[in-house]
mmCIF entry with sequence, helices, sheets and N, C-alpha, C, O atoms, coordinates in Angstrom:
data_MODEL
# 
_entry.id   MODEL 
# 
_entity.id                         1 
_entity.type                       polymer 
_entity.pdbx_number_of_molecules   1 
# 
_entity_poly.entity_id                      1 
_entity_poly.type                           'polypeptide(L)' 
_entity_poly.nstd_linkage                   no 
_entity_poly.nstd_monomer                   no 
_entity_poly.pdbx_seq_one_letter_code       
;(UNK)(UNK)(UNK)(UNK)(UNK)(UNK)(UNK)(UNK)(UNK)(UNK)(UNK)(UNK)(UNK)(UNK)(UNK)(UNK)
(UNK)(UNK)(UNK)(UNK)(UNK)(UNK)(UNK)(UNK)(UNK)(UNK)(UNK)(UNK)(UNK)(UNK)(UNK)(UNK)
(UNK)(UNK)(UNK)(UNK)(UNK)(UNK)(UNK)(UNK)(UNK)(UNK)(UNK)(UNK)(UNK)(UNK)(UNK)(UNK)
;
_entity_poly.pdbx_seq_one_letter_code_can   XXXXXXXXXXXXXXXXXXXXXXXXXXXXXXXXXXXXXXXXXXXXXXXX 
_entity_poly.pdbx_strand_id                 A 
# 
loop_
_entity_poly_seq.entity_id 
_entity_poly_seq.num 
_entity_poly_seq.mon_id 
_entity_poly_seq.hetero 
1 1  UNK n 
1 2  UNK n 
1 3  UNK n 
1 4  UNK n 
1 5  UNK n 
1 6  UNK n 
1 7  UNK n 
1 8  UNK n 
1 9  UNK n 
1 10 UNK n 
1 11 UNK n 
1 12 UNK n 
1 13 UNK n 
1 14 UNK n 
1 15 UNK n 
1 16 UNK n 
1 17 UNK n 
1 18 UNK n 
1 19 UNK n 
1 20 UNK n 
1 21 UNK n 
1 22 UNK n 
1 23 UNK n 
1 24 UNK n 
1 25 UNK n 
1 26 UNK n 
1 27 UNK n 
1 28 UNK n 
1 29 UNK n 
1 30 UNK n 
1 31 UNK n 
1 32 UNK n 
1 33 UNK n 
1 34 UNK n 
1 35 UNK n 
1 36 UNK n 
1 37 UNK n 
1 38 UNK n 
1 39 UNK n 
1 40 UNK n 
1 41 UNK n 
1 42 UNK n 
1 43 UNK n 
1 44 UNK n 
1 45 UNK n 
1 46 UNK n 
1 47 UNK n 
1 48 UNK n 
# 
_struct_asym.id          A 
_struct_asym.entity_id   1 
# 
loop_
_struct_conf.conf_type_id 
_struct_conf.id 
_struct_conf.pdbx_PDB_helix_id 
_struct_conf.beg_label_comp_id 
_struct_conf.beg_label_asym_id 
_struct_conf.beg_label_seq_id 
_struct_conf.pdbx_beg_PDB_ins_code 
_struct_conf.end_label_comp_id 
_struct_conf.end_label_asym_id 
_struct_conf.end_label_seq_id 
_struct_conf.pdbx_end_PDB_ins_code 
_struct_conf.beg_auth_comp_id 
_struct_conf.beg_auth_asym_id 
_struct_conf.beg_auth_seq_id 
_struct_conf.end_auth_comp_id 
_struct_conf.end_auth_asym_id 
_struct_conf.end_auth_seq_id 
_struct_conf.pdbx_PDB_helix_class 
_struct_conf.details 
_struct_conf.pdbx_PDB_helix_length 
HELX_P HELX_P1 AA1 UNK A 17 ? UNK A 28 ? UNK A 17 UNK A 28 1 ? 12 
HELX_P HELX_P2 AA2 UNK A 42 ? UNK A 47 ? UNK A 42 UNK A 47 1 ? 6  
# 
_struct_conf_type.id          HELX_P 
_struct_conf_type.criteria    ? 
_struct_conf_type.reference   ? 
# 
_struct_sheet.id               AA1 
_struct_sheet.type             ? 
_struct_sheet.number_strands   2 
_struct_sheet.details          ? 
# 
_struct_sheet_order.sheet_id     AA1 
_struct_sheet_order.range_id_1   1 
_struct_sheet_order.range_id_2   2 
_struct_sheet_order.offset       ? 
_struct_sheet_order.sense        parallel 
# 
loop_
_struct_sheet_range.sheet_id 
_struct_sheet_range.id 
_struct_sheet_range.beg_label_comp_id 
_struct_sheet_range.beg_label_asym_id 
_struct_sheet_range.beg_label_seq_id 
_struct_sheet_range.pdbx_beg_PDB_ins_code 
_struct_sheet_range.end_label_comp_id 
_struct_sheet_range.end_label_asym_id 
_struct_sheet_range.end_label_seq_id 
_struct_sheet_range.pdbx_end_PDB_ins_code 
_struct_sheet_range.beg_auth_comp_id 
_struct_sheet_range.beg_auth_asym_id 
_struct_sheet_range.beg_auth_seq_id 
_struct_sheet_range.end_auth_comp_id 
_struct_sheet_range.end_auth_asym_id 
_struct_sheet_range.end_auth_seq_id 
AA1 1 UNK A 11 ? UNK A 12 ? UNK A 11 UNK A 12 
AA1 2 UNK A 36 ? UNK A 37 ? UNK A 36 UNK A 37 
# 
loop_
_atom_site.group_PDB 
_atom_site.id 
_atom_site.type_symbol 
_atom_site.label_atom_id 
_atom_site.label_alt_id 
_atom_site.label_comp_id 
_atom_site.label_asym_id 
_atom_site.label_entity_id 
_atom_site.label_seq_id 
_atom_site.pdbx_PDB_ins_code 
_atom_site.Cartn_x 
_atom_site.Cartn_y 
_atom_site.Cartn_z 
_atom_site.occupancy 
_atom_site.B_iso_or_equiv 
_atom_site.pdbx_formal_charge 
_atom_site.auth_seq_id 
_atom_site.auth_comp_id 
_atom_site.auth_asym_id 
_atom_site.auth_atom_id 
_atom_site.pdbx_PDB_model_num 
ATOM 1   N N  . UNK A 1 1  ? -25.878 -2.323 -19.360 1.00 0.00 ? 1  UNK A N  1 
ATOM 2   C CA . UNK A 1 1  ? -25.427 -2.413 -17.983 1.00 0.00 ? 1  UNK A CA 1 
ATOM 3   C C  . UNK A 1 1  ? -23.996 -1.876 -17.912 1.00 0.00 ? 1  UNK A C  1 
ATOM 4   O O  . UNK A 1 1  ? -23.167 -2.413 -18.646 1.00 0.00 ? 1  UNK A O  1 
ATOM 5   N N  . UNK A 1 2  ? -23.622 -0.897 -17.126 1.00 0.00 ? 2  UNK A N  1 
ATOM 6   C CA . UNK A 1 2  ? -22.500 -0.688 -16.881 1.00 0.00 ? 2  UNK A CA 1 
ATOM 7   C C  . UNK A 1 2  ? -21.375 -1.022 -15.265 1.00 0.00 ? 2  UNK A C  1 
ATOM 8   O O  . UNK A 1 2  ? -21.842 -1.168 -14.135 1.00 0.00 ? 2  UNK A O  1 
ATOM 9   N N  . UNK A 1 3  ? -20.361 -1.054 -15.510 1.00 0.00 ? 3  UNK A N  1 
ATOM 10  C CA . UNK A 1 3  ? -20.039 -1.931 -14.995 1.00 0.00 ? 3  UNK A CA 1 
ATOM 11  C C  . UNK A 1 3  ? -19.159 -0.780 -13.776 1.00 0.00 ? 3  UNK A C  1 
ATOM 12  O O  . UNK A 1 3  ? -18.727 0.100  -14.521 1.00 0.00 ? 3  UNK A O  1 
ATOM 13  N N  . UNK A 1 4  ? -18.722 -0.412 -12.300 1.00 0.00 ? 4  UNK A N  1 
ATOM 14  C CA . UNK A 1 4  ? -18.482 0.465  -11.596 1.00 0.00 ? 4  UNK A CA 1 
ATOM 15  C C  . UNK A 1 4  ? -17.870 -0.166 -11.279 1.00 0.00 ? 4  UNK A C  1 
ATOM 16  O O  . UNK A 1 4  ? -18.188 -1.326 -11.019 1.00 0.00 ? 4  UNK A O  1 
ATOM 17  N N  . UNK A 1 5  ? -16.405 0.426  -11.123 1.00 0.00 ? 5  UNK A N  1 
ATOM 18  C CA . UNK A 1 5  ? -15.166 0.310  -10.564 1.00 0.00 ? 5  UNK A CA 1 
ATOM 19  C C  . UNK A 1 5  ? -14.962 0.721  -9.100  1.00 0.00 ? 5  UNK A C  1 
ATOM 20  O O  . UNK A 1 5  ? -15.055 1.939  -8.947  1.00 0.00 ? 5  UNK A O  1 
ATOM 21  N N  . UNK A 1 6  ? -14.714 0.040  -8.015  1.00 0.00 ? 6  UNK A N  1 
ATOM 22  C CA . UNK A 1 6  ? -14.692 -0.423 -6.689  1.00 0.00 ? 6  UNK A CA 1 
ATOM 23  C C  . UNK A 1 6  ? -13.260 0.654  -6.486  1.00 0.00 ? 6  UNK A C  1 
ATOM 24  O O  . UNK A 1 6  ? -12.193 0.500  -7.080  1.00 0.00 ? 6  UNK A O  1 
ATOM 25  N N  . UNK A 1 7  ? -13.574 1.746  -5.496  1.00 0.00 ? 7  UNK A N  1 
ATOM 26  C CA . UNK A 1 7  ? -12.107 2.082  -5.429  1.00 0.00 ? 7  UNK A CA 1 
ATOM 27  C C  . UNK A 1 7  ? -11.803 1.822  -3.790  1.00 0.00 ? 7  UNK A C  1 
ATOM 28  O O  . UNK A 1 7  ? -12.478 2.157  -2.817  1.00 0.00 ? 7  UNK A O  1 
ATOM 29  N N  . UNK A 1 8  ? -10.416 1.032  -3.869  1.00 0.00 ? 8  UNK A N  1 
ATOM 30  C CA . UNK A 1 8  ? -9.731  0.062  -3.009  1.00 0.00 ? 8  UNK A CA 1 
ATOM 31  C C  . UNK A 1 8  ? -9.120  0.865  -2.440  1.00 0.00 ? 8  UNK A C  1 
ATOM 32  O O  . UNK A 1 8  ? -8.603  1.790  -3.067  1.00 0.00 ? 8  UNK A O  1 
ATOM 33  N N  . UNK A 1 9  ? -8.984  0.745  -0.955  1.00 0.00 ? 9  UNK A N  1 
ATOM 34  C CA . UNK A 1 9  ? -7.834  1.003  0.061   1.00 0.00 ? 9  UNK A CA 1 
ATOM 35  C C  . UNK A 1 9  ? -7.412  0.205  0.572   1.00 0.00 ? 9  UNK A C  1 
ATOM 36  O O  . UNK A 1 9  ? -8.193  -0.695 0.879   1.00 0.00 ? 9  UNK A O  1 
ATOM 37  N N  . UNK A 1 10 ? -5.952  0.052  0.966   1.00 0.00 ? 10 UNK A N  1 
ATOM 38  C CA . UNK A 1 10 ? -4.885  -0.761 1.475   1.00 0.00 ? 10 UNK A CA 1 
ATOM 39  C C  . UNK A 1 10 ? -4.003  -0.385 2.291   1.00 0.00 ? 10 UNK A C  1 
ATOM 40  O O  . UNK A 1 10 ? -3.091  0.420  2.102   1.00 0.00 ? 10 UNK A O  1 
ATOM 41  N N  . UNK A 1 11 ? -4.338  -1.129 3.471   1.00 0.00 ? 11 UNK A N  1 
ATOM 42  C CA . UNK A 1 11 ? -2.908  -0.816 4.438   1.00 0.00 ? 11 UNK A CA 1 
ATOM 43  C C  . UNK A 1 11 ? -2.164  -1.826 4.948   1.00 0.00 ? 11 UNK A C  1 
ATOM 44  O O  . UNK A 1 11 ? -2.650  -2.859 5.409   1.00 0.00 ? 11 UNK A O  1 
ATOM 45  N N  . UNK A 1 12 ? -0.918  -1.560 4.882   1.00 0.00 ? 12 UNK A N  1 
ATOM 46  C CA . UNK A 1 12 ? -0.039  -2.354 5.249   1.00 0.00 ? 12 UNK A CA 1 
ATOM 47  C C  . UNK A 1 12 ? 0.902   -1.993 6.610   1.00 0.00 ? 12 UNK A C  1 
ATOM 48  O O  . UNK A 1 12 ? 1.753   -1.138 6.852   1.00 0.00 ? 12 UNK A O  1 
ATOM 49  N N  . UNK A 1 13 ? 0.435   -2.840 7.187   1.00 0.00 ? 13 UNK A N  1 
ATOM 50  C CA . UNK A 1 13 ? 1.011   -3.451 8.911   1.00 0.00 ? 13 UNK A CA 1 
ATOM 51  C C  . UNK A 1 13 ? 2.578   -3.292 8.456   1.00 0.00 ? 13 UNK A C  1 
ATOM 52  O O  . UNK A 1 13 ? 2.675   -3.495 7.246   1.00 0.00 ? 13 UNK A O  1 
ATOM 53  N N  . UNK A 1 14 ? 3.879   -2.977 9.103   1.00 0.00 ? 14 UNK A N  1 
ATOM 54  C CA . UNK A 1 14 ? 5.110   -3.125 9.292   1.00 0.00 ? 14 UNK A CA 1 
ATOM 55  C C  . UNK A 1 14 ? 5.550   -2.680 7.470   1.00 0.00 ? 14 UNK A C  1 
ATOM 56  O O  . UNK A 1 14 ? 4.795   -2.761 6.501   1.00 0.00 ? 14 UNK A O  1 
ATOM 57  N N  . UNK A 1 15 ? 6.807   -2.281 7.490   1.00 0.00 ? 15 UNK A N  1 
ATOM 58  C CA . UNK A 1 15 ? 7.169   -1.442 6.537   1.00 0.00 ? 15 UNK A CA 1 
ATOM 59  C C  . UNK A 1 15 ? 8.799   -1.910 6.528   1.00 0.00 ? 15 UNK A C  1 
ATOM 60  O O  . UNK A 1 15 ? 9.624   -1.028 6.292   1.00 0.00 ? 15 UNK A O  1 
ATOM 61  N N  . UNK A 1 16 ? 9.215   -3.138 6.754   1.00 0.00 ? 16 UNK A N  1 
ATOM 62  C CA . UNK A 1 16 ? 10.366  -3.796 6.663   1.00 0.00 ? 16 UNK A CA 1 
ATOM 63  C C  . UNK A 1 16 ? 10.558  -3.683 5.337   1.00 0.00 ? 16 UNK A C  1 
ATOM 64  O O  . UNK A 1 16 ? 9.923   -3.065 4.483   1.00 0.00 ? 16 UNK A O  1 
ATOM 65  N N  . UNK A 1 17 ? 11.809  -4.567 5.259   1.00 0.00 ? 17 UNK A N  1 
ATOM 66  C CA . UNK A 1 17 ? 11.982  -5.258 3.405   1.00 0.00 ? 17 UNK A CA 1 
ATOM 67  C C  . UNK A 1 17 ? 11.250  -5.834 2.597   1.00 0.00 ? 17 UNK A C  1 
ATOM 68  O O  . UNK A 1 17 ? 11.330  -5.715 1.375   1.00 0.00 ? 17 UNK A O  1 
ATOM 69  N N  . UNK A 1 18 ? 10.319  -6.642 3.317   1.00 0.00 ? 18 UNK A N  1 
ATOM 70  C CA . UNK A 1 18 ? 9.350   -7.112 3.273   1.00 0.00 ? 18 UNK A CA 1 
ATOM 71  C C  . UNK A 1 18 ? 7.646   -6.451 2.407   1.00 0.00 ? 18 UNK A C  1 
ATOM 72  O O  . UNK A 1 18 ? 6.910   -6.603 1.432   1.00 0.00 ? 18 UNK A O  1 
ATOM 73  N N  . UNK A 1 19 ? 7.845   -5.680 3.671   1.00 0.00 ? 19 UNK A N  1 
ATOM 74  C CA . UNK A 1 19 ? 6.841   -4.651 3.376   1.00 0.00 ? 19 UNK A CA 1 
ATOM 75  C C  . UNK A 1 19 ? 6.859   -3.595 2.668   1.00 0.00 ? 19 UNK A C  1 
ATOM 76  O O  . UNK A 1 19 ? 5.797   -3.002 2.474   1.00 0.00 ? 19 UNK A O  1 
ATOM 77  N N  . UNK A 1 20 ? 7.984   -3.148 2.157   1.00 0.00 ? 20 UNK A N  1 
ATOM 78  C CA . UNK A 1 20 ? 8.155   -2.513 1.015   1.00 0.00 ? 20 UNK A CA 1 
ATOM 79  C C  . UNK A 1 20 ? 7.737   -3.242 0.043   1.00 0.00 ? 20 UNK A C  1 
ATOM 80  O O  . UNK A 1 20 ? 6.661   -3.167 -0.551  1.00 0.00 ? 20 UNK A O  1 
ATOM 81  N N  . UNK A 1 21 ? 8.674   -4.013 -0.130  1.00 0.00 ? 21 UNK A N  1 
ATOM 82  C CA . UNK A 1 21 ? 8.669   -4.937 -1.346  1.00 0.00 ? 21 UNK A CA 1 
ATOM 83  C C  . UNK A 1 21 ? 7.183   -5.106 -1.565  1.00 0.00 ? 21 UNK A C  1 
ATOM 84  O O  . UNK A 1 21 ? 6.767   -5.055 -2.722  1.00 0.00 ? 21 UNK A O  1 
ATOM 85  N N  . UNK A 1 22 ? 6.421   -5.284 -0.654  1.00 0.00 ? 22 UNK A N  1 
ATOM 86  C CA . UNK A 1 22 ? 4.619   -6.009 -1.253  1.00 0.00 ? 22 UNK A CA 1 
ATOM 87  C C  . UNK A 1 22 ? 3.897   -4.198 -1.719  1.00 0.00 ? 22 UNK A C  1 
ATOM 88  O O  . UNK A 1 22 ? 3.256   -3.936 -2.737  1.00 0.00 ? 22 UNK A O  1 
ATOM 89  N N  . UNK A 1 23 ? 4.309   -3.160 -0.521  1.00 0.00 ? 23 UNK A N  1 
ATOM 90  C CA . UNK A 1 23 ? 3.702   -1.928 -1.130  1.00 0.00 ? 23 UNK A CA 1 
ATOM 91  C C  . UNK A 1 23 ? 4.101   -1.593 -2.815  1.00 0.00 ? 23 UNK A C  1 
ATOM 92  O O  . UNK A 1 23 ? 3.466   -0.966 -3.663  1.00 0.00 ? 23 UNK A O  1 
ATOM 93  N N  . UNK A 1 24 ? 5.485   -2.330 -2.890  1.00 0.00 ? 24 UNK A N  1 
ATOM 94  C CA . UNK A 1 24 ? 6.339   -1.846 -4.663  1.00 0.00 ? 24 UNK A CA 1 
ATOM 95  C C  . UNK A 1 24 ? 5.107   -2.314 -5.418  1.00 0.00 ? 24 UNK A C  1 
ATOM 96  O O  . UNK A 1 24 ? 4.557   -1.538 -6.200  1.00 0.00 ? 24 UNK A O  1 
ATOM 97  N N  . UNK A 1 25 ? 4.622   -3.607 -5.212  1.00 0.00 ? 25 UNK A N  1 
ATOM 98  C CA . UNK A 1 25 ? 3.940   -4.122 -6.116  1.00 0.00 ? 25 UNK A CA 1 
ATOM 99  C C  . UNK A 1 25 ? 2.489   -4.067 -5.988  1.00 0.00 ? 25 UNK A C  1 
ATOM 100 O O  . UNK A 1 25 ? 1.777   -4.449 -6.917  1.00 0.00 ? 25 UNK A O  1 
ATOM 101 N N  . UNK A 1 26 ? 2.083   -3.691 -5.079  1.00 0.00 ? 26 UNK A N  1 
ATOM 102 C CA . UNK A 1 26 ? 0.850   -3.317 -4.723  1.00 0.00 ? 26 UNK A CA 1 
ATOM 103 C C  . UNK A 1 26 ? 0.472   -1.870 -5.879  1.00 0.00 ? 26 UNK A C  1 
ATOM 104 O O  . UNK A 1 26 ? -0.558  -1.670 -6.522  1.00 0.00 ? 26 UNK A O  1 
ATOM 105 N N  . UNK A 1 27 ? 1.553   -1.165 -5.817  1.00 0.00 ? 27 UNK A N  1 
ATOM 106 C CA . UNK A 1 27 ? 1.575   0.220  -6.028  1.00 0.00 ? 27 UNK A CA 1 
ATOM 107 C C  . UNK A 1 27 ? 1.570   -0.276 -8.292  1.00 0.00 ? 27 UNK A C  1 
ATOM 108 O O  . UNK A 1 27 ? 0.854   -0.002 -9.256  1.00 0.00 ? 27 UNK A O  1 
ATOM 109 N N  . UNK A 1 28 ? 2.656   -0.964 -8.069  1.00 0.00 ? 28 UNK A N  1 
ATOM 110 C CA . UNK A 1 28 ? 2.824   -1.462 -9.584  1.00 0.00 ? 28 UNK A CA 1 
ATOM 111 C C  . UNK A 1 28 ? 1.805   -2.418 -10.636 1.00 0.00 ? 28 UNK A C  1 
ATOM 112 O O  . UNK A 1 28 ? 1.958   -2.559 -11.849 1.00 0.00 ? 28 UNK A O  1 
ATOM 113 N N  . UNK A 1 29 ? 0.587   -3.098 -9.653  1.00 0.00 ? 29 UNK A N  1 
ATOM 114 C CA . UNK A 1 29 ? -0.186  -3.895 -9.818  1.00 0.00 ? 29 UNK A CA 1 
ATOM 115 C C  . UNK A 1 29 ? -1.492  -2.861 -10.185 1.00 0.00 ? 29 UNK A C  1 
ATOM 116 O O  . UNK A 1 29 ? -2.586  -3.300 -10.538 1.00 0.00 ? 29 UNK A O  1 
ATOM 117 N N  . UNK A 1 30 ? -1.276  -1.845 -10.083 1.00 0.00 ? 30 UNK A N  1 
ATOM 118 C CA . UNK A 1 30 ? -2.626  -1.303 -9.623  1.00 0.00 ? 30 UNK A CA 1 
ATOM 119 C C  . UNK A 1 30 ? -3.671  -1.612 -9.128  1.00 0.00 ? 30 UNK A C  1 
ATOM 120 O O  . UNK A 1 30 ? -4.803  -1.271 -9.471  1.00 0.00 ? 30 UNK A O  1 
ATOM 121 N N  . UNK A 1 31 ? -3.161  -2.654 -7.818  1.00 0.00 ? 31 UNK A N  1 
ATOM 122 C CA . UNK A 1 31 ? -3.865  -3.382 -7.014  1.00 0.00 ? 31 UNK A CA 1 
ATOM 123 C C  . UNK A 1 31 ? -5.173  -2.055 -6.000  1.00 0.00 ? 31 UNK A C  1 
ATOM 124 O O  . UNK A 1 31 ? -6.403  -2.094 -5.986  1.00 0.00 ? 31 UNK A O  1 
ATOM 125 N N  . UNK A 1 32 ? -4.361  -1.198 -5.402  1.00 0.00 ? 32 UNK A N  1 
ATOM 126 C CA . UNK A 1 32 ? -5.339  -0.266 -4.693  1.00 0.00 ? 32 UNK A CA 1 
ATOM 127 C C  . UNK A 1 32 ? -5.317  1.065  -4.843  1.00 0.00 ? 32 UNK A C  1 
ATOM 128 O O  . UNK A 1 32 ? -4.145  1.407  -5.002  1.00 0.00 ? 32 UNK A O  1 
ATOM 129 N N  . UNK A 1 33 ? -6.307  2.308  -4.880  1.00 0.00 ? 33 UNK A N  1 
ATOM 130 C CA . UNK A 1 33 ? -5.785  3.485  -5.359  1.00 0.00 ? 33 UNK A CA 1 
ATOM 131 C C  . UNK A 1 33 ? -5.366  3.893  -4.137  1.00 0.00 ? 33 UNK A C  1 
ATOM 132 O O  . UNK A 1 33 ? -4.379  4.629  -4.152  1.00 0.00 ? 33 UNK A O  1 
ATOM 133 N N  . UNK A 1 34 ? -5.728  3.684  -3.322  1.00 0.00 ? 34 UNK A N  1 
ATOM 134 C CA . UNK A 1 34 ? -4.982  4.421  -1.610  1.00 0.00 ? 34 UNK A CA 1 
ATOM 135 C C  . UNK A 1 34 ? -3.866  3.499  -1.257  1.00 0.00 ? 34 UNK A C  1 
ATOM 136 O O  . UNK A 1 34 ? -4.219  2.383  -1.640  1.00 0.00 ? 34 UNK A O  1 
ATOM 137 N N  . UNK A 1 35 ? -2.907  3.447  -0.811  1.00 0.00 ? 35 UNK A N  1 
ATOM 138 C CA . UNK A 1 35 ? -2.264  2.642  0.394   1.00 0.00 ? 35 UNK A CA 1 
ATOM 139 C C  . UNK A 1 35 ? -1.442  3.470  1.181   1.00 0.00 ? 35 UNK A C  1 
ATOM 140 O O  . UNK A 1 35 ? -0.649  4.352  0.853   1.00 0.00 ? 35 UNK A O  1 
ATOM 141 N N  . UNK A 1 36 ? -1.900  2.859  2.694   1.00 0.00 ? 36 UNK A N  1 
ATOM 142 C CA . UNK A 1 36 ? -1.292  3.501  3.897   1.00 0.00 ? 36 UNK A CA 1 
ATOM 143 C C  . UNK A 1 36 ? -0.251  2.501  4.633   1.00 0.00 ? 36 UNK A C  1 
ATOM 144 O O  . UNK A 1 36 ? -0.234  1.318  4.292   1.00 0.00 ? 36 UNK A O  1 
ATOM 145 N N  . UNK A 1 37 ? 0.320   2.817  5.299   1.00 0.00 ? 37 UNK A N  1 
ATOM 146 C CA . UNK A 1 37 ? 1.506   2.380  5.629   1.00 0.00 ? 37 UNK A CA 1 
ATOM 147 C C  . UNK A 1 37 ? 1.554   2.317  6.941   1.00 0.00 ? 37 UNK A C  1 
ATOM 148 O O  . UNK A 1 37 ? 1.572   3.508  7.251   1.00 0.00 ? 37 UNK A O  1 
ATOM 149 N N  . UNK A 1 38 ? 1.595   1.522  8.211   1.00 0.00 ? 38 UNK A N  1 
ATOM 150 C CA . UNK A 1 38 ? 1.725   1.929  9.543   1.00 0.00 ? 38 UNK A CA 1 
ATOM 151 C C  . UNK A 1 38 ? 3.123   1.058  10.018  1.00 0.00 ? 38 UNK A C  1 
ATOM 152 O O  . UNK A 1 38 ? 3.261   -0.156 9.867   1.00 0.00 ? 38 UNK A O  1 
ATOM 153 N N  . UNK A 1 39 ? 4.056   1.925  10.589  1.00 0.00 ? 39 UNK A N  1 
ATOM 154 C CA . UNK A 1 39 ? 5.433   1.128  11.050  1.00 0.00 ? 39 UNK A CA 1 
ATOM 155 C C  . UNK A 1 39 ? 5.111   1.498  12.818  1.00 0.00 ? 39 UNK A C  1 
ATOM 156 O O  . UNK A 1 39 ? 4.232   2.226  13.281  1.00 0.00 ? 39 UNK A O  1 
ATOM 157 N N  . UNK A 1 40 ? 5.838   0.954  13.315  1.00 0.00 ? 40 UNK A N  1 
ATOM 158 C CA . UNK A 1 40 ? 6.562   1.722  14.690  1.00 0.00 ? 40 UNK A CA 1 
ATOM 159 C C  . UNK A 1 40 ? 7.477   2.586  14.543  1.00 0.00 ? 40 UNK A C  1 
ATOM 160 O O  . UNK A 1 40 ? 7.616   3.436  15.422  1.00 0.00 ? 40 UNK A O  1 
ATOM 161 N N  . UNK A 1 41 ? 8.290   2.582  13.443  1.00 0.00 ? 41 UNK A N  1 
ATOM 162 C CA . UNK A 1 41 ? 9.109   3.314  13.415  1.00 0.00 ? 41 UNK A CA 1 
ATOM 163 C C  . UNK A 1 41 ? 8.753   4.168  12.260  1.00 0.00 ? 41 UNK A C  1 
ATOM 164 O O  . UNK A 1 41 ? 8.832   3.747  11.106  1.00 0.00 ? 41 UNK A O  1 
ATOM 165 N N  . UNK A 1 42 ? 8.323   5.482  12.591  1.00 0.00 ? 42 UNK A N  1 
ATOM 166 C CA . UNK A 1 42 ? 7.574   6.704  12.231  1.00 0.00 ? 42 UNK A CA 1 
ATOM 167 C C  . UNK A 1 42 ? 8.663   7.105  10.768  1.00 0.00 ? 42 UNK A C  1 
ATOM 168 O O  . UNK A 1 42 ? 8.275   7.018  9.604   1.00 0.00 ? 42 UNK A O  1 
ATOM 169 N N  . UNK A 1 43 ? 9.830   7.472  11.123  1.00 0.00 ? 43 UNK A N  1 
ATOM 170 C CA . UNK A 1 43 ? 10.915  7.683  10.286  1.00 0.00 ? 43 UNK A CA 1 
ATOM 171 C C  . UNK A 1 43 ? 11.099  6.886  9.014   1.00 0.00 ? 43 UNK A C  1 
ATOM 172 O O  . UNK A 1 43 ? 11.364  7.373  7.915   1.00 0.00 ? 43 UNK A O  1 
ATOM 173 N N  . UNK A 1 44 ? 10.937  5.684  9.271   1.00 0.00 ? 44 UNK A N  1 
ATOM 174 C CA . UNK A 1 44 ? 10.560  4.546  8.048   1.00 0.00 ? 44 UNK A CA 1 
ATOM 175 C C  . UNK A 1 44 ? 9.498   4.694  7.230   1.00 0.00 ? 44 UNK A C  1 
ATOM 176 O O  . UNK A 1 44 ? 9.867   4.970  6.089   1.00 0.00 ? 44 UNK A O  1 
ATOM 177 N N  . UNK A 1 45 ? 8.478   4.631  7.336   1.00 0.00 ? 45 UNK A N  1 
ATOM 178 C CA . UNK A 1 45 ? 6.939   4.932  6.617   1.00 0.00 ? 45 UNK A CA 1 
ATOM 179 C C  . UNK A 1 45 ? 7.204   6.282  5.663   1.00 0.00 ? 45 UNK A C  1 
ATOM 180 O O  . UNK A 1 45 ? 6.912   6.293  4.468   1.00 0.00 ? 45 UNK A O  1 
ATOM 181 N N  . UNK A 1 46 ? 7.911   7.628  6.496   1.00 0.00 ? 46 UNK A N  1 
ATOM 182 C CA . UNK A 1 46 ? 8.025   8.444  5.740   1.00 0.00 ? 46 UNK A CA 1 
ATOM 183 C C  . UNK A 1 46 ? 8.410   8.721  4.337   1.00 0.00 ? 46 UNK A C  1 
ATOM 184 O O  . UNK A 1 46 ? 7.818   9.199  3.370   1.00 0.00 ? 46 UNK A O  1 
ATOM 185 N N  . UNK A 1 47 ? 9.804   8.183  4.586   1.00 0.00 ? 47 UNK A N  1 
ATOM 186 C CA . UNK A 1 47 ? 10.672  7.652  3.448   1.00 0.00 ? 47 UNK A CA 1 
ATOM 187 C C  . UNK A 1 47 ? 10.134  6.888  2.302   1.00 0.00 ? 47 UNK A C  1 
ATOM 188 O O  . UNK A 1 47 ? 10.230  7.177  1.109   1.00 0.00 ? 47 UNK A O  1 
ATOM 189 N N  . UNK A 1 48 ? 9.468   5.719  2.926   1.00 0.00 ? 48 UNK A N  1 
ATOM 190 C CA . UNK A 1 48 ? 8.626   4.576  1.420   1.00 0.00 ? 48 UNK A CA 1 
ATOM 191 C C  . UNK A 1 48 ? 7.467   5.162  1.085   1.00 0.00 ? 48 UNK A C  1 
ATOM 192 O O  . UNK A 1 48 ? 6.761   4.674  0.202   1.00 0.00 ? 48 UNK A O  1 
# 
């Protein structure tokens, strides 16, 4: 039996200090192979 690896997407609502901080470790966890980012403020998201 072999065993298939689930590939994960993740998005994260607001892109504060906060929300960096959980994408850092999201990203460091190899919690998901995608993550998207949605701010209001367009300029922010870019950057992280």
């Amino acid at each position: 039996m072999t065993a298939t690896k689930q590939h994960k997407k993740v998005i994260l609502v607001g892109d504060g200090a906060v929300g960096s901080a959980y994408a850092y470790a999201l990203v460091n966890q190899g919690i998901g192979q995608e993550l998207g980012i949605i701010d209001i403020n367009k300029d922010r998201t870019q950057g992280d």
